[in-house]
Z-matrix of the N, CA and C atoms (Angstrom, degrees):
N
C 1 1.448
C 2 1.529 1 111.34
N 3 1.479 2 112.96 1 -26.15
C 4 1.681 3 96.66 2 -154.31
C 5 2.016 4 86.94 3 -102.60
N 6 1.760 5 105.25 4 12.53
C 7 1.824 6 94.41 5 168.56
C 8 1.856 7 100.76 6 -92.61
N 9 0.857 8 115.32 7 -14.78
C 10 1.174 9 125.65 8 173.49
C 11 1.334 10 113.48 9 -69.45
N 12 0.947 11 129.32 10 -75.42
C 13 1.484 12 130.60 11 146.86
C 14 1.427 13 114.57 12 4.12
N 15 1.245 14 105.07 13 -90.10
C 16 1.462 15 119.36 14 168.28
C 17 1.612 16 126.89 15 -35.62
N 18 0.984 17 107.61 16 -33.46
C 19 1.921 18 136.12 17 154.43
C 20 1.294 19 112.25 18 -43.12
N 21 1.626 20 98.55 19 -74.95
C 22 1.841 21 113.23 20 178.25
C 23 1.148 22 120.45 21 -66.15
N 24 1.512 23 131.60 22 0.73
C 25 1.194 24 120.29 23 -149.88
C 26 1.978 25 82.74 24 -113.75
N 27 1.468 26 124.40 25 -48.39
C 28 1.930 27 103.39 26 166.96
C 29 1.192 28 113.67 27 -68.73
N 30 1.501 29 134.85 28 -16.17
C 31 1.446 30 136.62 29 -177.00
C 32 1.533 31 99.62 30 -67.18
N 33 1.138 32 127.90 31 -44.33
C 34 1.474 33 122.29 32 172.95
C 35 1.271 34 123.82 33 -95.91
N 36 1.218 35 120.91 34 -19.92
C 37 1.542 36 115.25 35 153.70
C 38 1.547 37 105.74 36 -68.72
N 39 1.471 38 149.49 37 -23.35
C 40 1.168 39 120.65 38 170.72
C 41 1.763 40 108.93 39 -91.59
N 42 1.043 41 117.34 40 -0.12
C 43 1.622 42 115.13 41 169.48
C 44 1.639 43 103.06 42 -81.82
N 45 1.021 44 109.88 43 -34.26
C 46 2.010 45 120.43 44 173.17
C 47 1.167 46 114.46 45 -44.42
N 48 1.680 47 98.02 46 -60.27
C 49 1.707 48 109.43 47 -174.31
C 50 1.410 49 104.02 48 -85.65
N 51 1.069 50 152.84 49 -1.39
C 52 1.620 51 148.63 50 135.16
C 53 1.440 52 118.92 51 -43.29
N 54 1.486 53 106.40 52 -52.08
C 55 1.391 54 93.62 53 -162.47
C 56 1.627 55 95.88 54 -79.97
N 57 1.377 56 111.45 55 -35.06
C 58 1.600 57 118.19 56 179.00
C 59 1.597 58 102.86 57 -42.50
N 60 1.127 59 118.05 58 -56.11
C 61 1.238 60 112.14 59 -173.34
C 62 1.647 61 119.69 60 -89.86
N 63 0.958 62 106.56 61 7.27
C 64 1.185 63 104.44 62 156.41
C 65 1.986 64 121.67 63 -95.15
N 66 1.273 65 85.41 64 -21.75
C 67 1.750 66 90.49 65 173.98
C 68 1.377 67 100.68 66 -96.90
N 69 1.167 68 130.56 67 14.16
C 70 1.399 69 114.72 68 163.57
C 71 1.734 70 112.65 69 -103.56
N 72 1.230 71 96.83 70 -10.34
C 73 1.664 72 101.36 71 -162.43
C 74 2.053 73 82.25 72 -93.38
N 75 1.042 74 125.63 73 -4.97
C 76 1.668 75 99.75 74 -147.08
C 77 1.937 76 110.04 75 -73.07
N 78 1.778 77 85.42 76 -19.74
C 79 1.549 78 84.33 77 167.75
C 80 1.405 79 143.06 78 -124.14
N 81 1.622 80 97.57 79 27.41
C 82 1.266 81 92.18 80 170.30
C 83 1.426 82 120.79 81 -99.10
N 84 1.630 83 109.49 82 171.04
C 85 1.557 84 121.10 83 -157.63
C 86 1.179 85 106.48 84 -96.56
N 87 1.365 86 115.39 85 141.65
C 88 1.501 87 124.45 86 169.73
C 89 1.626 88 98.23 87 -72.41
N 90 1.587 89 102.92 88 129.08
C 91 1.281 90 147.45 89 -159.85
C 92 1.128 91 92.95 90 -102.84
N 93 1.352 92 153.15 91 142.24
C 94 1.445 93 147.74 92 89.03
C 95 1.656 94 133.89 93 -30.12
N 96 1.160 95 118.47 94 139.55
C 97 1.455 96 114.16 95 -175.81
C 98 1.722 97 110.99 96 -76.77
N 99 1.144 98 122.21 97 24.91
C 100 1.697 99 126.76 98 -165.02
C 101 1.744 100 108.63 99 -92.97
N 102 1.437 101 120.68 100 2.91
C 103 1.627 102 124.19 101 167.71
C 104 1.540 103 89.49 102 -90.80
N 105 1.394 104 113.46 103 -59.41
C 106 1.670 105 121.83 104 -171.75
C 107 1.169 106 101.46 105 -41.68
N 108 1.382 107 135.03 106 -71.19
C 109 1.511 108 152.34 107 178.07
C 110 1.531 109 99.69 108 -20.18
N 111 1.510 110 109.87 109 -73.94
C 112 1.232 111 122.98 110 -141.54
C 113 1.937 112 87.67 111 -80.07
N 114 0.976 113 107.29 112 -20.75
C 115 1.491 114 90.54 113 -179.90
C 116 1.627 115 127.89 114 -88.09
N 117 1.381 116 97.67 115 -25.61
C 118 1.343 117 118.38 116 149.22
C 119 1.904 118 125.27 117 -46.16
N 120 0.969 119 108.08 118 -60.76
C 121 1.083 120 116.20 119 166.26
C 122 1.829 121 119.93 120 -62.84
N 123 0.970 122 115.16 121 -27.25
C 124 1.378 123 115.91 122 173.60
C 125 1.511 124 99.35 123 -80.26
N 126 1.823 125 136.40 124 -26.25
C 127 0.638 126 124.33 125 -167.28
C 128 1.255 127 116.12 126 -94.08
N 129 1.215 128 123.67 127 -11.17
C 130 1.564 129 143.67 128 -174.97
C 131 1.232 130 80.87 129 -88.21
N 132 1.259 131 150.25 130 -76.29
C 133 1.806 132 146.92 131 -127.99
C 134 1.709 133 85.79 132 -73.98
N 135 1.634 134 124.50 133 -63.86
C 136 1.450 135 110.29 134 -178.50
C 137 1.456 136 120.30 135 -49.45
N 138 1.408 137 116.79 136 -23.92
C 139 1.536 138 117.74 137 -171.93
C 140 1.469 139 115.00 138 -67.40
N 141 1.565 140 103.59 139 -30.17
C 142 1.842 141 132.56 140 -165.74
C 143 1.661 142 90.57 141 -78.35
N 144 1.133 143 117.81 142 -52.49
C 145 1.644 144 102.13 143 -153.26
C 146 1.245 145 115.36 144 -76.87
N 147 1.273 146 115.49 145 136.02
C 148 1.580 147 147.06 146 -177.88
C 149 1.276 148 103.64 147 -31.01
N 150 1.358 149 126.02 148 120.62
C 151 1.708 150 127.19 149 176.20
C 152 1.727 151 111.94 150 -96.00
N 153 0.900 152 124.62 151 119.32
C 154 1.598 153 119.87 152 -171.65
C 155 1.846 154 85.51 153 -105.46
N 156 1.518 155 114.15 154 154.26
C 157 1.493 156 112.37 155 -178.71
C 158 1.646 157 83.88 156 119.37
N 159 1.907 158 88.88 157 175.63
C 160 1.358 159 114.35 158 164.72
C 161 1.676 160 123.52 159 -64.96
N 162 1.068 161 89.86 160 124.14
C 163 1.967 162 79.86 161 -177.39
C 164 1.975 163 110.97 162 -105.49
N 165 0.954 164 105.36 163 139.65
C 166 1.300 165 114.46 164 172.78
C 167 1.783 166 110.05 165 104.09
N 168 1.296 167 111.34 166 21.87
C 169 1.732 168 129.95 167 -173.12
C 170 1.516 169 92.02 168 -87.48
C-alpha cells in the first residue's frame, strides 16, 4: 500500500499543476511579437553603426 502511495502522490501533484496552470493562463491576452520586433531591430541598427575609437578594449 504505502508503494502506491508513493505512485499517487506525482499523479496528483501533476493533476494540481494542470489545473493550476490552466487557471492561471485563463486570462491572459494574446500578445503580438511587435515590442520583441521593435527591440530587435533597434538592436541590430546599434550593432550596424560604424565604431570610430580603439576596437577590441
Amino acid at each position: 500500500m504505502g508503494a502506491l502511495a508513493w505512485l499517487l502522490i506525482p499523479f496528483i501533484a501533476a493533476i494540481a499543476a494542470g489545473l493550476w496552470g490552466s487557471w492561471a493562463n485563463r486570462t491572459r491576452k494574446v500578445r503580438g511579437d511587435g515590442p520583441e520586433l521593435d527591440g530587435y531591430a533597434r538592436f541590430r541598427e546599434a550593432m550596424e553603426k560604424s565604431h570610430t575609437g580603439a576596437r577590441g578594449a
